[in-house]
VEXZA-351018 format. One record per atom (N, C-alpha, C): residue in three letters; x, y, z. Coordinates in pm, whole numbers, plus 50000, padded with zeros to 5 digits. Layout:
# residues N
ALAXYZ;...
//
This chain:
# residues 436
UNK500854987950000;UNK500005000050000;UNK500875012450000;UNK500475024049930;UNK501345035149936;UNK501525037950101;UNK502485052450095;UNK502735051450172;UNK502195065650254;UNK501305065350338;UNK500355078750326;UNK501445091650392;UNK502815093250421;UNK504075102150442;UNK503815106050312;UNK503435098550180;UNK503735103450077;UNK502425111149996;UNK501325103349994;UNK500495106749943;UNK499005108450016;UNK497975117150067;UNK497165113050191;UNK496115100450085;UNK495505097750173;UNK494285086550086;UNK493215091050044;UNK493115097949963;UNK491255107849911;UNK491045095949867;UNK489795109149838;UNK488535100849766;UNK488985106749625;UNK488235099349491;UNK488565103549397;UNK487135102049314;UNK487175106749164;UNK485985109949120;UNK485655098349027;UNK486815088649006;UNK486435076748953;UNK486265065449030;UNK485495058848982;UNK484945044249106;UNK485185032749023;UNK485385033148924;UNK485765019248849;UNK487175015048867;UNK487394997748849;UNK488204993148845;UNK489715005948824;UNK491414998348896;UNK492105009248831;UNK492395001348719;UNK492955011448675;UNK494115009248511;UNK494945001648545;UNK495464992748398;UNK497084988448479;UNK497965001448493;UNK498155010548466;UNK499295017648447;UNK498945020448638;UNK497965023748639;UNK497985028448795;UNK497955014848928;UNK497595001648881;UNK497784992248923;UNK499404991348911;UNK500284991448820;UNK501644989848802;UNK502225001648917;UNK501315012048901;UNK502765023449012;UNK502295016449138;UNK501255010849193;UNK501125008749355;UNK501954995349350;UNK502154985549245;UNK502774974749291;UNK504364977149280;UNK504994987849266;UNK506214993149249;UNK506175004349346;UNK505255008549471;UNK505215015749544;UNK506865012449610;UNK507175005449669;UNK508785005549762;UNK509505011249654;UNK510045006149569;UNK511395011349439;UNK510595025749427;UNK509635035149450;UNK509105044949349;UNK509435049549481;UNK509045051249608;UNK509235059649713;UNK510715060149726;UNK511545051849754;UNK512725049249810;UNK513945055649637;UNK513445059449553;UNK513805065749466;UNK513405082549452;UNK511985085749462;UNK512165098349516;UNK512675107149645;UNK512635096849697;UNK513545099449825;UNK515665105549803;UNK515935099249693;UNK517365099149637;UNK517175112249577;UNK515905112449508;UNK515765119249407;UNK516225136149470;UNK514675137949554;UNK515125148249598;UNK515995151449716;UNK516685145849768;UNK517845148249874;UNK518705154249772;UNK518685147049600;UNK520245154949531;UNK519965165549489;UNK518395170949484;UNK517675179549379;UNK516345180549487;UNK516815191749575;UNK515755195449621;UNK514195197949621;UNK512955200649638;UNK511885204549590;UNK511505218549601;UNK510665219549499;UNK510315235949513;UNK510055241549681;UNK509685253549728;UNK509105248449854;UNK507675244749828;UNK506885249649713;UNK505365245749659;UNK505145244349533;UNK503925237549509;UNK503885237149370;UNK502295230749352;UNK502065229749212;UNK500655224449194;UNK500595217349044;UNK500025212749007;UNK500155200748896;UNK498845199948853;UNK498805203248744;UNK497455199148680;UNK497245184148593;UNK496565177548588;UNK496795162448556;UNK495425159348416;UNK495955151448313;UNK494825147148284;UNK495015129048237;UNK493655123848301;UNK493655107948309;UNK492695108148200;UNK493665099748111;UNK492595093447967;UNK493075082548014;UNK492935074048068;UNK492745061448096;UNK493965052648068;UNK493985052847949;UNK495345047347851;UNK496995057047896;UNK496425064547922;UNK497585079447940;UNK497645086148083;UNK498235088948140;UNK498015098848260;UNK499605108248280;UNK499225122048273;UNK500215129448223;UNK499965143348306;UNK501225154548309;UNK500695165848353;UNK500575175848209;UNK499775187148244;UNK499525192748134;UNK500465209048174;UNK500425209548339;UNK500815222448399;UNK501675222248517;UNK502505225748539;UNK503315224448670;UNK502995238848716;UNK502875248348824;UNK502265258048831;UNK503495259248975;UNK504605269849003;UNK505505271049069;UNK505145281649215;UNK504085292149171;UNK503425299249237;UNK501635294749306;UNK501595282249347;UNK500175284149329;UNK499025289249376;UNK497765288249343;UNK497055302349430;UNK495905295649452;UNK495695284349494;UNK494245275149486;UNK494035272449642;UNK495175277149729;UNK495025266949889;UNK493475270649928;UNK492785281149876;UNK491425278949948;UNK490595269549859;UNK491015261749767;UNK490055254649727;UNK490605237049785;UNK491195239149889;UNK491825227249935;UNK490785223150061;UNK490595214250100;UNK489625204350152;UNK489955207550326;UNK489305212750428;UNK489225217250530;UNK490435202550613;UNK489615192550586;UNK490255181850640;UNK492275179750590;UNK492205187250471;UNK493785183450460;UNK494335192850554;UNK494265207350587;UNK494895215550656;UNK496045208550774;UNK495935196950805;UNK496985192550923;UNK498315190650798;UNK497705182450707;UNK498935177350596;UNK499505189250554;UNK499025201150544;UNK499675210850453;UNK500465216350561;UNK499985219150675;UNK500575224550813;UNK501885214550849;UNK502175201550853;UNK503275199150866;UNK504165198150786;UNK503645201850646;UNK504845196350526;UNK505305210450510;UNK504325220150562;UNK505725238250576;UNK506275236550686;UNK505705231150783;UNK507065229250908;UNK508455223550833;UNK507975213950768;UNK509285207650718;UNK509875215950633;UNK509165218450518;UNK509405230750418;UNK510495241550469;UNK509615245250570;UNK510505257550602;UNK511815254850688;UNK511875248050742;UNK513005243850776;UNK514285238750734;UNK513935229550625;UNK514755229750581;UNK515615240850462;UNK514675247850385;UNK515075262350382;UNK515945268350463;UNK515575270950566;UNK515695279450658;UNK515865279750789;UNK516685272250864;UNK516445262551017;UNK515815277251121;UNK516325286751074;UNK516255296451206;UNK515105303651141;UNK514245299451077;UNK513175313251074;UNK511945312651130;UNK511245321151185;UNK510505327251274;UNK509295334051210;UNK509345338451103;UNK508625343051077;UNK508815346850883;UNK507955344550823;UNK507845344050676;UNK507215355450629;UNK507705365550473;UNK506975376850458;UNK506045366750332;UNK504725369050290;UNK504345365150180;UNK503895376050051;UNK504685376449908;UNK504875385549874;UNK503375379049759;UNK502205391149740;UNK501165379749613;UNK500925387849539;UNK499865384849440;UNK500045396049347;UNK499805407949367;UNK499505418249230;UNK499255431249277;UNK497835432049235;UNK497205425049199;UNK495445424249161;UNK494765421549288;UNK493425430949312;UNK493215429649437;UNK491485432849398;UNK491115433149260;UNK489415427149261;UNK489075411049275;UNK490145404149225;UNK490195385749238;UNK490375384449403;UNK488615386049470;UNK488995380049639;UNK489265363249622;UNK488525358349544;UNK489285341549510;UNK490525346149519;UNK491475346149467;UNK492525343649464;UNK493575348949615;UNK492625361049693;UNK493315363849803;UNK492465356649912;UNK491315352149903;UNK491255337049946;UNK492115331949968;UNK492895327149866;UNK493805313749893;UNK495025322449971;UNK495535334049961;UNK496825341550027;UNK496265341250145;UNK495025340550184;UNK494865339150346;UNK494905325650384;UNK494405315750295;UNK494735300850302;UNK496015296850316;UNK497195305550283;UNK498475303650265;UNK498815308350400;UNK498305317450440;UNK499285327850541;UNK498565318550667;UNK497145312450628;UNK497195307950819;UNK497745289850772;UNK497525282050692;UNK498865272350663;UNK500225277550788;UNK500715285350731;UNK501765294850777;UNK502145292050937;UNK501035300350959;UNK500635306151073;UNK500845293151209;UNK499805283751137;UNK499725267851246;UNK501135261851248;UNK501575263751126;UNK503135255951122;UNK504205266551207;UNK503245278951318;UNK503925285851421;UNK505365295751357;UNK504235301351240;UNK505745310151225;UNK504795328251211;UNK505625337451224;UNK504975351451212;UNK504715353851030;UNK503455354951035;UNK503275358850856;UNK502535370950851;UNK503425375650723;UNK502795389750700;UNK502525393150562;UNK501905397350503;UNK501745398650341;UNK502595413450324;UNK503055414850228;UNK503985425450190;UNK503785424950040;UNK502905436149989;UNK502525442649879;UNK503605449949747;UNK503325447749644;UNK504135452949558;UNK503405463249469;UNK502225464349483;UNK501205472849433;UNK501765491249460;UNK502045494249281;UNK502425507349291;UNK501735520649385;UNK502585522449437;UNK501975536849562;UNK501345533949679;UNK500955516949697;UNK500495514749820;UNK501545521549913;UNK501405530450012;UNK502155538150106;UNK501425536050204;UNK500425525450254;UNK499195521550414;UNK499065510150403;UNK498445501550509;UNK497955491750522;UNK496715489050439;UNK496745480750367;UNK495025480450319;UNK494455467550366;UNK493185469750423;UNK492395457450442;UNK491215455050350;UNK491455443850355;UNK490365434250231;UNK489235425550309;UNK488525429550292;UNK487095420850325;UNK486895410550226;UNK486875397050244;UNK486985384550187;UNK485385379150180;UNK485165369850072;UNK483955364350066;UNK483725353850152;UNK485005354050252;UNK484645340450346;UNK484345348450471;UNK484675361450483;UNK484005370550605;UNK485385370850729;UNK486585363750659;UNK487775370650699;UNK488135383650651;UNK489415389650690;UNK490185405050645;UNK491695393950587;UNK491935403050513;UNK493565401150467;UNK493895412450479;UNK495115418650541;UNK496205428350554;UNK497315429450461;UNK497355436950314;UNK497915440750272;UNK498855457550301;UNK500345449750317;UNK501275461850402;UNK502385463150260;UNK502715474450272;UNK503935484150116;UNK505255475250175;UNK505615467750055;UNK507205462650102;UNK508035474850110;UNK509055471650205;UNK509645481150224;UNK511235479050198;UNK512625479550158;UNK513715478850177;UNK514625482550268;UNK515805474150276;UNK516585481250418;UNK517685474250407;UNK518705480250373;UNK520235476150279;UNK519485462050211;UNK520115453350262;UNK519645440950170;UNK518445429750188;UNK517575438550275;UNK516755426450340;UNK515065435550319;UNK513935423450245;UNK512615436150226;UNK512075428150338;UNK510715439550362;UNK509445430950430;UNK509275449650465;UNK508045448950602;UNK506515451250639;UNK507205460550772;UNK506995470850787;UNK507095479950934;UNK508365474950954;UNK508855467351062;UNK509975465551142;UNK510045450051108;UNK509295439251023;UNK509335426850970;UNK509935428650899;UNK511105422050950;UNK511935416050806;UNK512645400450832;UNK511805388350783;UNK511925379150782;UNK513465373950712;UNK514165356150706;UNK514815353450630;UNK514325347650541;UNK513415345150552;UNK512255339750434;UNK511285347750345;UNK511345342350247;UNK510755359850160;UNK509785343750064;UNK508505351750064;UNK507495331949959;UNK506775340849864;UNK507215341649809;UNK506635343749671;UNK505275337349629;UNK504345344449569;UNK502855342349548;UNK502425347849406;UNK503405353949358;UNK503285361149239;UNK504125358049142;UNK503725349449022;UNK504315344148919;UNK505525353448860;UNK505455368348871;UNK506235376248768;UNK506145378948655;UNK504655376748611;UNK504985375448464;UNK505105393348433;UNK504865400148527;UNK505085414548436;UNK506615418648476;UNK507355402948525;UNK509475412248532;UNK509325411148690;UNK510955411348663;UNK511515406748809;UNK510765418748837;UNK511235420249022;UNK510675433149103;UNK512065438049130;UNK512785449749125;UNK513985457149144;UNK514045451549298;UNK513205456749339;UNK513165459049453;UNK513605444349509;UNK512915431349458;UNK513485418449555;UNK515355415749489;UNK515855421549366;UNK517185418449352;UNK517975416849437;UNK518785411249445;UNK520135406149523;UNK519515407149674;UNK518705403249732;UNK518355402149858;UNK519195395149936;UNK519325391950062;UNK519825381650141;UNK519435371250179;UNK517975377250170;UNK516465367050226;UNK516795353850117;UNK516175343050184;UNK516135329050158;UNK514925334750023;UNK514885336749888;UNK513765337349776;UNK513315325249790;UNK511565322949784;UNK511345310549774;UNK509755315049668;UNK510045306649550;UNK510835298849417;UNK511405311149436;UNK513085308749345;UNK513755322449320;UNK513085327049174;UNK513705339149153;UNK513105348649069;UNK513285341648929;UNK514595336748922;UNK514285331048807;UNK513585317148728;UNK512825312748839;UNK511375305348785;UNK509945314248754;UNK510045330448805;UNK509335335248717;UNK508935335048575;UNK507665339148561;UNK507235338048425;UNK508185345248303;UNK508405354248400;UNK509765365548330;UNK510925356048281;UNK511265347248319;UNK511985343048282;UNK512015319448265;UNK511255317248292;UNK510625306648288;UNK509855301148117;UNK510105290948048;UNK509445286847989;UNK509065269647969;UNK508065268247968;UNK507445253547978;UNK507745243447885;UNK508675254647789;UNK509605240347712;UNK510725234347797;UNK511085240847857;UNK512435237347966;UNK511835226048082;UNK510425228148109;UNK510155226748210;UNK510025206948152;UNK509145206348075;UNK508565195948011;UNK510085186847931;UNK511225196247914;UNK512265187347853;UNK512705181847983;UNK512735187248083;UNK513285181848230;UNK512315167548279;UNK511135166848269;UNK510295163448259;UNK510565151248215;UNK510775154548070;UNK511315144147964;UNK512385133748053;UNK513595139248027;UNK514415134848142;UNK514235128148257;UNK513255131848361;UNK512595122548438;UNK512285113348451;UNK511195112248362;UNK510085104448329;UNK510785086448253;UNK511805093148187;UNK512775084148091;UNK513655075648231;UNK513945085948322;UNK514875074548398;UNK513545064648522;UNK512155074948561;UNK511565065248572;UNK511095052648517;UNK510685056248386;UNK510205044748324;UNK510685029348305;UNK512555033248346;UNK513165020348328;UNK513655018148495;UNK512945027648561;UNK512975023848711;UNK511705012748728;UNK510775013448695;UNK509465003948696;UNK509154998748584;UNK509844994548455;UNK509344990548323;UNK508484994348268;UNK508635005548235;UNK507125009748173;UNK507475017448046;UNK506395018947945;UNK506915031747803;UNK506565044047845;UNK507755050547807;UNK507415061747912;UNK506455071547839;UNK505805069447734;UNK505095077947646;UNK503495075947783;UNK503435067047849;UNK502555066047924;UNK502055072948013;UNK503285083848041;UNK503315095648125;UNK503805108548084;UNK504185108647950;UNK504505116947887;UNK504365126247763;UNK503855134447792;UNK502795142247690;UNK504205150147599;UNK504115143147485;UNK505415149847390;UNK504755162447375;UNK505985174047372;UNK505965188747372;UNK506875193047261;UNK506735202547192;UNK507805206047113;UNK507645216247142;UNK508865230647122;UNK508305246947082;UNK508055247746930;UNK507865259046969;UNK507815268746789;UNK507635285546812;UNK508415290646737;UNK508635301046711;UNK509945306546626;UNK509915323046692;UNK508805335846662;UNK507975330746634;UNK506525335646698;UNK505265339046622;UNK505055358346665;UNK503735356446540;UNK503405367646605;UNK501735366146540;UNK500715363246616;UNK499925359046607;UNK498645376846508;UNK499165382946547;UNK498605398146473;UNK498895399246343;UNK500245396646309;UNK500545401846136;UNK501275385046104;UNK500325373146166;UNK499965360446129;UNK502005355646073;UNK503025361846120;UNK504335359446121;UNK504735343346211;UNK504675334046139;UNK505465323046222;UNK503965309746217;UNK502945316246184;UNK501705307346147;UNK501945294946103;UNK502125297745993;UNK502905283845859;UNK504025274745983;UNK504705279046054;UNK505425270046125;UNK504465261646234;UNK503925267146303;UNK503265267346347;UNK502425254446352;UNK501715257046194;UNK500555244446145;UNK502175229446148;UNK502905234146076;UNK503455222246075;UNK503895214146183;UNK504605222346302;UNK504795218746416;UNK503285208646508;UNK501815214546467;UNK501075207546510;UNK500895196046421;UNK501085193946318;UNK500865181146233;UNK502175171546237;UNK503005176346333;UNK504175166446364;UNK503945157246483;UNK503505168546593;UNK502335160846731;UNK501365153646662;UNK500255158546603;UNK499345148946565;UNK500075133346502;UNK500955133146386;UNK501325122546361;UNK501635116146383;UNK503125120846533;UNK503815110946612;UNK502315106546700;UNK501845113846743;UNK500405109446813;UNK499685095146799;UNK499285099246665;UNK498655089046614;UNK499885079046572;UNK500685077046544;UNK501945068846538;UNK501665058246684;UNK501705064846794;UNK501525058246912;UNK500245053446941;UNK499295061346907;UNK497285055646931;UNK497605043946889;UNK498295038146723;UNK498355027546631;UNK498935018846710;UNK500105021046803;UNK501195009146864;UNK500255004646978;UNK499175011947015;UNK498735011747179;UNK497165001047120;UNK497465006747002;UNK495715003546984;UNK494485011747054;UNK494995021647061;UNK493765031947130;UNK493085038747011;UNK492045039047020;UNK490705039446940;UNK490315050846988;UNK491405067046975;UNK490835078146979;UNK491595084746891;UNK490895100546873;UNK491595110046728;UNK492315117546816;UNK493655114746796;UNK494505129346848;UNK493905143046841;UNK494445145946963;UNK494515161946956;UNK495525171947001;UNK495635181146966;UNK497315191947014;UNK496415199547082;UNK497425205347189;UNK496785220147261;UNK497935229847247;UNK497685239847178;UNK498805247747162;UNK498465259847273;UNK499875264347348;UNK499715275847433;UNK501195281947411;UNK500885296747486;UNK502415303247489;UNK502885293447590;UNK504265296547541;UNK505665290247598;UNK505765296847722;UNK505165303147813;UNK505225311147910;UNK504155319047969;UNK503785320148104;UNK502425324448108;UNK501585315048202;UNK500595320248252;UNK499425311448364;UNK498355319648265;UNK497275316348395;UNK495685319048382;UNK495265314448263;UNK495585301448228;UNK494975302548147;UNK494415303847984;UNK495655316547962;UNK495345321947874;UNK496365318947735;UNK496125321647587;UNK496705322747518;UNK496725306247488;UNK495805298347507;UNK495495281147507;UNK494485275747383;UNK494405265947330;UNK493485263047262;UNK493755250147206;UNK492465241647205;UNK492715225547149;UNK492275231846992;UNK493615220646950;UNK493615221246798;UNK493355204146755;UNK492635200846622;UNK492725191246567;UNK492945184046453;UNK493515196846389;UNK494025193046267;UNK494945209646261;UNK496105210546159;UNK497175221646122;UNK496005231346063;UNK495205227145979;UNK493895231745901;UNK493145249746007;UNK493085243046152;UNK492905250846236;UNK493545265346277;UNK494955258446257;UNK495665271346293;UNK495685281146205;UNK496105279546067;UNK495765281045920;UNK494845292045906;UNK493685288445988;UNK492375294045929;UNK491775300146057;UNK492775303146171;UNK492405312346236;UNK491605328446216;UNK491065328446252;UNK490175342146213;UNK490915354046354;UNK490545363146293;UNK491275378246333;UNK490425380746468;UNK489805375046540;UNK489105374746692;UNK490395364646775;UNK490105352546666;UNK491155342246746;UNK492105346246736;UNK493325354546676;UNK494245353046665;UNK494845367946767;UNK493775377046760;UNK494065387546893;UNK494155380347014;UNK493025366947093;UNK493285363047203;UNK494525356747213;UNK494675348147063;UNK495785337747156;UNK497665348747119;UNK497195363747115;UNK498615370847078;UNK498695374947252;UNK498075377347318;UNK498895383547441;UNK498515373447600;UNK499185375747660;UNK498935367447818;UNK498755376147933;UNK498935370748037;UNK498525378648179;UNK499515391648185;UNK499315404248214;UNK499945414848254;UNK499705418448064;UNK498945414347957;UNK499145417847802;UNK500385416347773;UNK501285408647823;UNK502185408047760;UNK501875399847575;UNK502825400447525;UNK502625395247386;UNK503325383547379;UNK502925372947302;UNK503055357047297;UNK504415357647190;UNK505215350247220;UNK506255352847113;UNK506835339847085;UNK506615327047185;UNK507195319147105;UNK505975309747204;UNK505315293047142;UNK504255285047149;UNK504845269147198;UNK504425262347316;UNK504385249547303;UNK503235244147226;UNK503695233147158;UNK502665227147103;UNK502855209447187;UNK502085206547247;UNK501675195347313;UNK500995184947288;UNK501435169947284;UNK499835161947230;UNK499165161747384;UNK497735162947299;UNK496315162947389;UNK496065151347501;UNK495945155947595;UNK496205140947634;UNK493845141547703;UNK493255134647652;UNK492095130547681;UNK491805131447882;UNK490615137147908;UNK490475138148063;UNK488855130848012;UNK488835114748116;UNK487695111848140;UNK487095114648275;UNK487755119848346;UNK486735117348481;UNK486085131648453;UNK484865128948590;UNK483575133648580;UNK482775141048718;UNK483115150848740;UNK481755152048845;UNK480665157648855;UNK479565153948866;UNK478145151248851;UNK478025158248697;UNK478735147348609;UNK478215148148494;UNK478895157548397;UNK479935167048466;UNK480825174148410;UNK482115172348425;UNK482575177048277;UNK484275171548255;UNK485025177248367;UNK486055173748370;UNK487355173648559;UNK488105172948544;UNK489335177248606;UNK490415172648611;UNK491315175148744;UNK491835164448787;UNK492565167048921;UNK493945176948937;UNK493905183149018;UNK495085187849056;UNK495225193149204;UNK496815187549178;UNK497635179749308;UNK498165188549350;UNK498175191549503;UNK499055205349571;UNK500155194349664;UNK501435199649626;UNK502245199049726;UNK502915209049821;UNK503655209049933;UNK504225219149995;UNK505715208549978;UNK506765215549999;UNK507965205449993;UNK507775195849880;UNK508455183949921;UNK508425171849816;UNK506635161849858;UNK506165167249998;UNK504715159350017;UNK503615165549909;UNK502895155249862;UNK501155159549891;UNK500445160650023;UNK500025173849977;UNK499165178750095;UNK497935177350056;UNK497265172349923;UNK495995171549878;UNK495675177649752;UNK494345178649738;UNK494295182749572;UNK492855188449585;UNK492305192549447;UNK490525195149463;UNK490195191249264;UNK489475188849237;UNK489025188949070;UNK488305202148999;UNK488865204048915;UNK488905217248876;UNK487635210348693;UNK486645214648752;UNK484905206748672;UNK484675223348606;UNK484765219848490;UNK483725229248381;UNK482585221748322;UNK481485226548323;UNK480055224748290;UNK479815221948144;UNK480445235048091;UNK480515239347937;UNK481545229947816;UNK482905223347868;UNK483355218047825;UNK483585202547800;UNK484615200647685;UNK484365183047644;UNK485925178747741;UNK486555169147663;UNK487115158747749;UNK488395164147655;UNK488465169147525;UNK489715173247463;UNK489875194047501;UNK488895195247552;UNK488915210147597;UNK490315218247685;UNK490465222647711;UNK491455230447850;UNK490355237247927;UNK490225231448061;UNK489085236848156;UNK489765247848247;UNK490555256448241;UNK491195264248297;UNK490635280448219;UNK489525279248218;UNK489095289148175;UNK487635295348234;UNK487215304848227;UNK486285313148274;UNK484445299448304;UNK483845300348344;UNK482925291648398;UNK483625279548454;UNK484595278748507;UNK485235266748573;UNK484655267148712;UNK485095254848811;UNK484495254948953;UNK485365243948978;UNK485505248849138;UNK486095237949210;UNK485695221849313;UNK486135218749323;UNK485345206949391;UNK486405196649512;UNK486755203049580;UNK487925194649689;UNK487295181749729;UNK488435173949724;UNK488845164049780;UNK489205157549922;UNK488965155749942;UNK488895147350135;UNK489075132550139;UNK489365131050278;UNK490035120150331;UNK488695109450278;UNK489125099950216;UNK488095084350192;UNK487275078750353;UNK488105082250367;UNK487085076350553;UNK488065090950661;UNK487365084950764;UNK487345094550847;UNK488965099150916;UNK489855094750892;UNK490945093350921;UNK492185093150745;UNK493325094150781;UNK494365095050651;UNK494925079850658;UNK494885073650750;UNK495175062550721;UNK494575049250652;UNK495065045750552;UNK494355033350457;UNK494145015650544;UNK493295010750502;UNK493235000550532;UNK494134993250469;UNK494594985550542;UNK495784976750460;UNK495084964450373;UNK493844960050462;UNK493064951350388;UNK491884952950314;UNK491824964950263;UNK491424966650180;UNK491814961150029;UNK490814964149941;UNK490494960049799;UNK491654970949743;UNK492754965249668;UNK493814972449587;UNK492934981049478;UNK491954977149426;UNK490984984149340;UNK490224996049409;UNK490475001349524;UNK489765011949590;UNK489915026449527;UNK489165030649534;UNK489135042049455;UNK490005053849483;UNK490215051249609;UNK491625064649649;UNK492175058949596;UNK493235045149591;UNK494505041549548;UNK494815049249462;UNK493995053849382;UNK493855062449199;UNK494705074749240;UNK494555079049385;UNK495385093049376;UNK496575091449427;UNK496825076449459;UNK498595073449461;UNK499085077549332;UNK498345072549236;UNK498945074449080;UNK499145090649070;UNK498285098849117;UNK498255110649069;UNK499405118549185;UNK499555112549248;UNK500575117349358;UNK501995115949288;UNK501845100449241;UNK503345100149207;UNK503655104449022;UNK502685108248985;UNK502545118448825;UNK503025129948884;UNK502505135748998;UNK502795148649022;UNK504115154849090;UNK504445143249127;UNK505675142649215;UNK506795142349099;UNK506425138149001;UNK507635132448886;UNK507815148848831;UNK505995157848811;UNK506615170348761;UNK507265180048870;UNK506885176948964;UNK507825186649075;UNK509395186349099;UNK509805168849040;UNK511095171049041;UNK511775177248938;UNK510745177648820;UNK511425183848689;UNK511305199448710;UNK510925204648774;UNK510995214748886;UNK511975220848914;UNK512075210849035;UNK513185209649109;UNK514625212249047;UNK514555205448921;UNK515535202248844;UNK515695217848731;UNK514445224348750;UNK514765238448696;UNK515755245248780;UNK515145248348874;UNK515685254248991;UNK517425250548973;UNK517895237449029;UNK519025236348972;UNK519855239848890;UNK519575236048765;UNK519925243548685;UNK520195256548646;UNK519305267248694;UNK519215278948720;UNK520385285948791;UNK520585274648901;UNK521755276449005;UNK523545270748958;UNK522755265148844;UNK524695256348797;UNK524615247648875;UNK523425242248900;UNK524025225149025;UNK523215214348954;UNK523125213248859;UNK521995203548833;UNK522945187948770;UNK522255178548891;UNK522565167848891;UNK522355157348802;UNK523175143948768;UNK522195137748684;UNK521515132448735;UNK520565124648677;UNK519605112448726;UNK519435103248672;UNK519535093448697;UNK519725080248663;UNK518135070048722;UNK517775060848680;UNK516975048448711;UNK517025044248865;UNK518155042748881;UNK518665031549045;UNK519845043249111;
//
């Protein structure tokens, strides 16, 4: 049985029999733990992260590794102990002597969802007994501002402040500085050359971050798992290519573009043929850089891109902060069957450190199963403990329906080390990795 240090035991939204692929990771549970364990001692973990997943049955893959994430209020009341000890650990090992954490989030302050979750973050924080304070980057804030929340809490937004080499809040100035804000509009002057422990550092910003890097690391991974447990690693691995220049306005880099998606589709279907899976490929092309969301779209033939019309081709030219799209992953599609009450889903996995702390399903109403549900009419739906307690029955039925989020634990865990393995790199330390 997994091992619940690693993964807690939810409930999940499928009830049928598992897959082999997810039957194969629980019977390789010892070699798969006792390997990420190597893994990250050489190659640390982010201190957080979040993973978006999609299970076509045949396939189970990530679509998003998300370095900043902003969902903790859509996390399940009952996980709060799991998330609370894995920042004890978190932060510690960071940081043995710190006391108190600044949390730096964005500068948008009509999204109370999203400062939801910065209060979800800061009392996380808080139980794991450290001083938290939010520290604002929002131009001219010079006061405290308080926010009235839709949950009928306040959040305290305070003006970061500098002081030779160390930021934070009044007379707070932590060694820990947690980042909540992707960057995509550029480093902040102001956090440069700090002293403070950066946690992700700046250069996993969006500013400087792209999801081809992320997904070739990935690559890498996935390859030395696969011959850690025998498996093809196409089973977990959603081939990515880039492409660019584009410039989606004066239609510059288009023509590459289509071809780059009819190279996914083919190798695609190349593999449907070896697997015998009895579905039509699909690509999702997005910028190479970027959240919310945006600048995304399932394609199903080159024909598509081609014949973009001048509505489509303004959305998919700019991303969050308007920045402009300049260079595109193109991805094969990987199919999401699960379901709740009747609408398409897809899980995603929060960790703190190298643990899962839990997850929630992220259900659009409006969309199909080749869609991207990360878009406007979406809803959340958390996840909780299968019985009343985190601990699994040992004699239980291996076919139980949590077991399913061992699989998604250890999918998600595979993109956190490719992560991890940014980070490294970033730093000039990046290790190899090997199988055993």
């Amino acid at each position: 049985m997994p091992s619940t240090n690693q993964v807690p035991h939810l409930q999940t939204a499928l009830n049928g029999p598992l897959l082999e692929l997810e039957k194969h990771l629980l019977a390789n549970n010892t070699a798969i733990e006792s390997w990420f364990r190597k893994q990250f001692k050489n190659t640390p973990a982010p201190f957080y992260g979040s993973v978006d997943l999609r299970n076509a049955g045949y396939k189970l893959a990530p679509v998003d590794t998300n370095l900043f994430p902003a969902g903790f209020n859509n996390l399940h009341p009952d996980l709060r102990s799991l998330a609370v000890q894995a920042a004890q650990r978190a932060v510690t090992q960071v940081c043995p002597v710190a006391d108190g954490i600044l949390i730096i989030p964005e500068n948008h302050t009509r999204n109370l969802y999203y400062l939801e979750n910065v209060y979800a973050l800061q009392t996380i924080l808080e139980k794991a007994g450290y001083e938290v304070h939010i520290g604002s980057l929002i131009p001219d804030l010079d006061a405290p501002m308080v926010i009235e929340l839709p949950s009928g809490n306040t959040l305290t937004l305070k003006p970061v402040v500098r002081k030779d080499n160390r930021v934070g809040v009044n007379d707070f100035f932590p060694c820990a500085v947690l980042l909540n804000n992707d960057l995509s509009g550029g480093r902040p002057e102001i956090l440069e050359d700090i002293e403070q422990t950066l946690l992700p550092p700046m250069e996993l910003g969006w500013a400087n971050r792209y999801k081809t890097e992320h997904f070739a690391h990935y690559s890498d991974v996935t390859e030395a798992f696969a011959k850690l447990i025998d498996i093809d690693q196409w089973l977990i691995n959603p081939k990515s290519i880039p492409c660019g220049p584009i410039n989606f306005k004066d239609r510059t880099g288009i023509e590459d573009l289509a071809q780059a998606v009819n190279q996914v589709l083919e190798k695609t279907q190349s593999y449907y043929d070896t697997h015998k899976i009895d579905c039509k490929p699909f690509v999702i092309v997005k910028s190479d850089s970027g959240t919310y969301g945006m600048s995304i779209m399932s394609v199903n033939n080159p024909e598509d891109i081609l014949n973009l019309n001048r509505k489509q081709r303004n959305k998919m030219a700019s991303v969050k902060e308007g920045l402009q799209v300049e260079q595109m992953l193109v991805q094969e599609g990987v199919y999401t069957y699960e379901t709740v009450d009747d609408a398409v889903a897809e899980p995603v996995v929060y960790m703190i450190g190298s643990q899962v702390i839990g997850g929630f399903y992220r259900v659009h109403t409006g969309k199909e199963a080749t869609d991207n549900l990360n878009s406007p009419g979406m809803h959340f739906e958390p996840l909780s403990f299968e019985a009343a307690c985190a601990l699994p029955d040992e004699n239980q039925n291996p076919d139980a329906s949590p077991n399913r989020f061992y699989a998604y634990g250890v999918i998600a865990r595979l993109a956190l080390l490719a992560a991890a393995r940014e980070i490294a790199e970033a730093k000039g330390e990046l290790p190899s990795i090997e199988a055993i």
